[in-house]
C-alpha positions as CSV (number, residue, x, y, z in Angstrom):
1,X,142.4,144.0,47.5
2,X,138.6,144.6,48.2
3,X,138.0,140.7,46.5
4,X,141.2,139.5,48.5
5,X,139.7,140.5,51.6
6,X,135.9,138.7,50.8
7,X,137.8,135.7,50.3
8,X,139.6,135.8,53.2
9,X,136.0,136.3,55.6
10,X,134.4,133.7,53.5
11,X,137.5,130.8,54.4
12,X,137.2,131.8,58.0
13,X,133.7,131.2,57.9
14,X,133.9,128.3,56.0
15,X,136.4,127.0,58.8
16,X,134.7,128.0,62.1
17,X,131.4,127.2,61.6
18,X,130.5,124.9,58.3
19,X,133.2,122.5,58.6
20,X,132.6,121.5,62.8
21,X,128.6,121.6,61.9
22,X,129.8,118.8,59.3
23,X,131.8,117.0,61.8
24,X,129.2,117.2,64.5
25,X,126.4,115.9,62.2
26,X,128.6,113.1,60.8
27,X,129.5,111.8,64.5
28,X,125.4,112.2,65.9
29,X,125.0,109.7,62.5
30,X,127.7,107.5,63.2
31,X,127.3,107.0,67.2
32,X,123.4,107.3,67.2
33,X,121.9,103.8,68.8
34,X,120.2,101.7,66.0
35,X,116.5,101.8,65.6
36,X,116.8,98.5,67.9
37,X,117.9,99.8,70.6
38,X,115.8,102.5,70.5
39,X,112.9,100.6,70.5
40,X,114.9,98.5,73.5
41,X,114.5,101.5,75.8
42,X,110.8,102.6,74.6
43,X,110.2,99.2,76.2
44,X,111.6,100.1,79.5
45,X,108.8,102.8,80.2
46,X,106.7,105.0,78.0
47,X,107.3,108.7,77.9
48,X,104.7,111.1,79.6
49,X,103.6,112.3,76.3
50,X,102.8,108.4,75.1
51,X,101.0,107.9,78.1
52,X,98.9,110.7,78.2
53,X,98.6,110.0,74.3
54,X,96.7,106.6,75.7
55,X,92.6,107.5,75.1
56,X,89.5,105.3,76.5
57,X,86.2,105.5,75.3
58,X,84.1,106.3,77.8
59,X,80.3,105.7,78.2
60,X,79.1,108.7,80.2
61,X,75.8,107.5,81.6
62,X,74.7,111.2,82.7
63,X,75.4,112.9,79.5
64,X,74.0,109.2,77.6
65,X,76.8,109.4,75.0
66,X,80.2,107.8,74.8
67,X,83.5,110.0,74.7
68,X,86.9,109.6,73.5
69,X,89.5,111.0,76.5
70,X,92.8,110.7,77.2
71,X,93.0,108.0,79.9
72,X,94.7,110.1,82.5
73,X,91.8,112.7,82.2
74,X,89.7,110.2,82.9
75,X,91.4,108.8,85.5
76,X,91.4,112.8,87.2
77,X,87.6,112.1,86.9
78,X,87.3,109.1,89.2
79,X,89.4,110.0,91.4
80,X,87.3,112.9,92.2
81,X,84.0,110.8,92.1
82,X,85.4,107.5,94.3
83,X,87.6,109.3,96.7
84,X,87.2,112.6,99.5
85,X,89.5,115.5,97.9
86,X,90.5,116.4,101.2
87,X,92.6,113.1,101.1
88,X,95.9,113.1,101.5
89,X,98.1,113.2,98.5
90,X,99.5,109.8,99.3
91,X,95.9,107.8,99.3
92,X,95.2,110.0,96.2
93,X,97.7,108.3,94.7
94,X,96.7,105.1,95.8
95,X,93.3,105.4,94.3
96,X,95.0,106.7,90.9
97,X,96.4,103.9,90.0
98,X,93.7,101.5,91.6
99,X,91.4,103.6,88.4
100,X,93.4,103.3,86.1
101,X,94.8,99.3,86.8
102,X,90.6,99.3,86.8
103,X,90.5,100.7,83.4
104,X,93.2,99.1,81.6
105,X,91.5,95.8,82.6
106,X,88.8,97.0,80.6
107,X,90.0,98.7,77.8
108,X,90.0,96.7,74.2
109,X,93.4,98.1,73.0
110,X,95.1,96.0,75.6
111,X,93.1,92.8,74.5
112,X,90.4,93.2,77.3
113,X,86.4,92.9,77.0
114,X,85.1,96.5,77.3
115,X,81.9,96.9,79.4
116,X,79.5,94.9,78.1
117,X,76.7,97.2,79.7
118,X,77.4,99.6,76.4
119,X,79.2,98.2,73.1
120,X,81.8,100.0,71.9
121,X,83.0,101.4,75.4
122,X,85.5,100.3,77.6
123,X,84.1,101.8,80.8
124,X,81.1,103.4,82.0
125,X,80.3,105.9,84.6
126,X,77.9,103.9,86.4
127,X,79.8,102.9,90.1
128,X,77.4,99.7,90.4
129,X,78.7,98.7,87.1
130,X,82.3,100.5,86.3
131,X,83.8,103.1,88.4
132,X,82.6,106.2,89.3
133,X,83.3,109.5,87.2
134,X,82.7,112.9,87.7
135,X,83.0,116.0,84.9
136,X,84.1,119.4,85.5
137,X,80.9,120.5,86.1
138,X,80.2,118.2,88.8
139,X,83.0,118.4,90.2
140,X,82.6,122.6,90.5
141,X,78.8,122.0,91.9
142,X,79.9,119.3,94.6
143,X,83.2,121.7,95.7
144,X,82.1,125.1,95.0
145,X,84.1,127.4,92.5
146,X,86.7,128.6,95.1
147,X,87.4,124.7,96.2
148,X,87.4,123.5,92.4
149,X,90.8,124.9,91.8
150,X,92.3,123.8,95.3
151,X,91.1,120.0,95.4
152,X,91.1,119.6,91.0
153,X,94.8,120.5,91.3
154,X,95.9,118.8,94.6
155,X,94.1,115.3,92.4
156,X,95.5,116.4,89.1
157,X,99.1,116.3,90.9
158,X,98.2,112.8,92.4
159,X,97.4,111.1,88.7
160,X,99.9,112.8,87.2
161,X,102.6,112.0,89.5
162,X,101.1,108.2,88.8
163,X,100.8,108.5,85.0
164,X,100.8,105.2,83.7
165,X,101.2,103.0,86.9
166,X,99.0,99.7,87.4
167,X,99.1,97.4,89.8
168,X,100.2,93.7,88.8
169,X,100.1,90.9,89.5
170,X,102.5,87.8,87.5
171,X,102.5,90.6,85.2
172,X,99.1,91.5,85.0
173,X,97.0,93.9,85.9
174,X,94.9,93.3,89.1
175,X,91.2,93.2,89.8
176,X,91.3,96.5,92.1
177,X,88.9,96.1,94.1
178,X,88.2,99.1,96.8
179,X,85.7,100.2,99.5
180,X,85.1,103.1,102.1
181,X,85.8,101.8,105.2
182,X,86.8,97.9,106.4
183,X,85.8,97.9,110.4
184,X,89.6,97.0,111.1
185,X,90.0,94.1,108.9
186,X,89.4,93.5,105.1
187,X,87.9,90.4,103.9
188,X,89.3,87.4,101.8
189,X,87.6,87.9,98.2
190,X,86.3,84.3,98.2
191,X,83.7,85.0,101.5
192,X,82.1,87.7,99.6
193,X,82.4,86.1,95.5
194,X,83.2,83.6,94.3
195,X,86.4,84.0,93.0
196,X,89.3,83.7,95.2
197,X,92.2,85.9,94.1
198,X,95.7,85.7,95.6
199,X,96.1,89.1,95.7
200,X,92.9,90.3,97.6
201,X,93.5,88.6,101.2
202,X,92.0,89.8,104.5
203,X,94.9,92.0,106.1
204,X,94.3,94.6,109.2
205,X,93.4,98.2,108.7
206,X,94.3,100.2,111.8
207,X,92.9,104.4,111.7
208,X,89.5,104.2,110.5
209,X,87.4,104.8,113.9
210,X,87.0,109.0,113.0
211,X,85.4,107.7,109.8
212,X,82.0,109.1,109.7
213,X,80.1,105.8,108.9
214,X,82.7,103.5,110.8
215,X,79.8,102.0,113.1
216,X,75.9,102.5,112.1
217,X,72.6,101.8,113.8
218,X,69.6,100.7,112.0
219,X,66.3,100.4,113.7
220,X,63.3,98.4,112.2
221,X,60.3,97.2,113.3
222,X,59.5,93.5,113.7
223,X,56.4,93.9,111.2
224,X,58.9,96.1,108.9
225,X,61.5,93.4,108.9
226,X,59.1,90.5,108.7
227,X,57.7,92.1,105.4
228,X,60.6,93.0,103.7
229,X,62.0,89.9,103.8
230,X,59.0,88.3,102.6
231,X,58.7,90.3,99.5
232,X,62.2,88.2,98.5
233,X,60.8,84.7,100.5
234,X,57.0,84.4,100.7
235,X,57.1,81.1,102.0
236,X,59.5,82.2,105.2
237,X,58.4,80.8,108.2
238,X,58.4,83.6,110.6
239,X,56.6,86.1,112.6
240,X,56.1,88.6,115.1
241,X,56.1,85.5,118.3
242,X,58.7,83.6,116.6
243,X,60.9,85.9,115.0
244,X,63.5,86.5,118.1
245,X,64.1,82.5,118.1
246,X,64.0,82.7,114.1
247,X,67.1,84.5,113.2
248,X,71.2,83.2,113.8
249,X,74.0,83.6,112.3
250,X,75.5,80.1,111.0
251,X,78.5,81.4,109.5
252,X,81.7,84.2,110.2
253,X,84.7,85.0,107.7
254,X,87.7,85.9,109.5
255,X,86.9,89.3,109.5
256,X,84.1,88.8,111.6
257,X,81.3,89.6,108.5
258,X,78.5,87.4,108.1
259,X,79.1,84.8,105.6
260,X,75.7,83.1,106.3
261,X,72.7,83.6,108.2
262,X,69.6,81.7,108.9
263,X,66.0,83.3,109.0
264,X,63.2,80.8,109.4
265,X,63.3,78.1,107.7
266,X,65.3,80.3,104.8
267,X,69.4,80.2,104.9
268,X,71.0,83.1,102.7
269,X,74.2,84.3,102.3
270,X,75.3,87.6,104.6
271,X,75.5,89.8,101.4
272,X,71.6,88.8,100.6
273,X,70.9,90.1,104.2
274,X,72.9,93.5,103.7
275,X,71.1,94.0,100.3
276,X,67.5,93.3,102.0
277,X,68.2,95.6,104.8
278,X,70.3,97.9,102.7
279,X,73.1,97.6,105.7
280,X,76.5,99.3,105.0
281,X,78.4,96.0,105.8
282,X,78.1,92.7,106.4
283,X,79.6,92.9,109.5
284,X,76.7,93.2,111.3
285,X,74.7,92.1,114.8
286,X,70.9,92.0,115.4
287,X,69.2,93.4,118.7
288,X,66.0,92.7,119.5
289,X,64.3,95.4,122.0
290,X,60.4,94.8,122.3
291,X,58.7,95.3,118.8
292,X,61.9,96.9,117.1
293,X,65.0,95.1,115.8
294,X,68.0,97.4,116.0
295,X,71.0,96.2,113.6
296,X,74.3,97.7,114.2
297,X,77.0,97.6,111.4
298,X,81.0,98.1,111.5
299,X,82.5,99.3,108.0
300,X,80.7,100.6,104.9
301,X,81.2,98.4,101.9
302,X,82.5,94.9,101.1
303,X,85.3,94.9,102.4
304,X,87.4,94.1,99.5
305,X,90.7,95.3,98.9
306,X,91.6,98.7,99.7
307,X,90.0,100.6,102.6
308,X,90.2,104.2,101.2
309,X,90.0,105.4,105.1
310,X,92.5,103.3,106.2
311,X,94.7,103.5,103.1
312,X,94.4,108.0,104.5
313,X,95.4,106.8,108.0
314,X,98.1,104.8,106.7
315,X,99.3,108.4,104.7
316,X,99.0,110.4,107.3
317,X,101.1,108.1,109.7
318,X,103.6,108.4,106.5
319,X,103.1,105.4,104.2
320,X,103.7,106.1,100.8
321,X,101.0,105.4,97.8
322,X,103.3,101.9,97.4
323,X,103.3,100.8,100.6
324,X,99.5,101.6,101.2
325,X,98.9,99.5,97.7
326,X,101.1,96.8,98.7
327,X,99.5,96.5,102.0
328,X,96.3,96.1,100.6
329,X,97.0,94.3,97.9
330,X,99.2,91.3,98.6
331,X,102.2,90.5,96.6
332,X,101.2,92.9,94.1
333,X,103.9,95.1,91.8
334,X,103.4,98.5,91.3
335,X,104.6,99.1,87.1
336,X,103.9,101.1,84.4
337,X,101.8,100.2,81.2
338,X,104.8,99.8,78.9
339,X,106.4,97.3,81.1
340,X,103.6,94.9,81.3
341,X,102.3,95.5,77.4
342,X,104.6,97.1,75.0
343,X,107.2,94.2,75.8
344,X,104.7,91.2,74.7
């Protein structure tokens, strides 16, 4: 009877839970999608995990070594260097994916050059090179211990709430271009390179007059400014009687920066002049009162691209990360990695 009994539990046991196991596994086999279409969907976006599997080797200039990261830690890093933590989250976003469109158009794994400054890296830390980077460290002298943890998280949530987005354009990855503050209006790439991209047109940028360096004075004196430019042009033909009738401006973009200007007998363009005089802009006007020449600026940097102050106004007036890269950038596409690279 005892025997009898065994069986009995053993058949029930076979029926309730080995055979349906059977049956289940047997159906997952039969209905999974083929390896095709797997692969199909993988092309439609990476996961998270494979994009923050993505690593760049880094050349840190401070520490005078190059590093293997993960490319989102990296990008967490820039952000922190290039743009004010106290940002909104919006224009934190914005300058997440501007680093890291800047990065995949460097990095070798997606067919690119690398920075030629250092072999072997894609990127270096050095901002008048590569982008700007900032470690741990840094970051926790510049903010203070107690702020580390407020502004580290509030940009950690900004790149990963990006991870993996690039700006395109025709499918490819754009030349990001970005500075503090435009003065109202960015400039057309081709008045300040030589190369003049689609995508980097002069557009307005309304907000950026409570920027601390929106307008700047510089006074010099004649004998100051006479010299300095002499050290680049010895054979300039001007001095302290002739140098008010000396100086004009032959040439304006349509942003109202100085494209070219003539001193003496010497024409140069308006970036020479703001290199000279290390001005903040090009957009720039000369006074001349007595034996001082007082220069006054509108903007701080070239005016390319995105105007990190005016891509924050454009936040706080409630303009999402897309719409503040969008309006920078013209005709651009926001995608991820995947959709521009795993599909070729």
């Amino acid at each position: 009877m005892g025997r009898i009994m065994l069986w009995i539990v053993v058949l029930v046991i076979i029926a309730t839970v080995v055979f349906p196991f059977i049956i289940v596994n047997i159906s997952i086999n039969h209905f999974a999608p083929a390896e095709q279409d797997r692969v199909d969907d993988d092309k439609i976006g990476m996961s998270l995990d494979d994009i923050q599997s993505i690593r760049i080797n880094f050349y840190n200039e401070k520490a005078g070594k190059l590093e293997n990261i993960p490319l989102e830690e990296y990008i967490k890093g820039v952000v922190a260097a290039e743009m004010p933590a106290l940002f909104e989250p919006e224009a934190l976003k914005a300058q997440a994916v501007a680093a890291r469109t800047y990065a995949v158009n460097k990095m070798q794994i997606f067919g690119k050059g690398g920075c030629d400054k250092h072999p072997g890296a894609d990127i270096c830390s050095d901002s008048a090179h590569c982008q700007a980077w900032e470690s741990v460290e840094e970051q926790k002298n510049k903010w203070g211990m107690l702020n580390y943890y407020v502004y580290s998280k509030k940009i950690a949530q900004a790149v990963d709430d990006t991870a993996g987005e690039i700006i395109t354009y025709d499918d490819q990855p754009i030349l990001p271009a970005f500075h503090a503050i435009s003065g109202g209006k960015t400039e057309n790439s081709g008045d300040v390179w030589s190369q003049d991209l689609p995508y980097l047109k002069s557009v307005t940028s309304a907000g950026e007059e409570s920027a601390p360096k929106f307008t700047a004075e510089k006074n010099i004196s004649v004998q100051n400014f006479i010299s300095s430019f002499k050290i680049h042009y010895p054979n300039a033909n001007i001095n302290a009687k002739n140098i008010k009738s000396s100086i004009s401006i032959l040439d304006t973009s349509e942003s109202g920066r100085v494209k070219e200007i003539k001193v003496g007998n010497i024409t140069i363009k308006g970036t020479e002049f703001r290199s000279i005089y290390d001005l903040n802009s090009t957009n720039f006007k000369i006074y001349f009162n007595g034996d001082n020449i007082k220069i006054v600026t509108i903007g701080y940097g070239h005016g390319v691209g995105m105007s990190q102050y005016g891509a924050n106004s454009m936040a706080k007036n409630g303009s999402t990360y897309q719409e503040i890269l969008k309006h920078y950038y013209t005709g651009v596409e926001i995608k991820d990695i995947a959709s521009v690279y795993v599909q070729k």
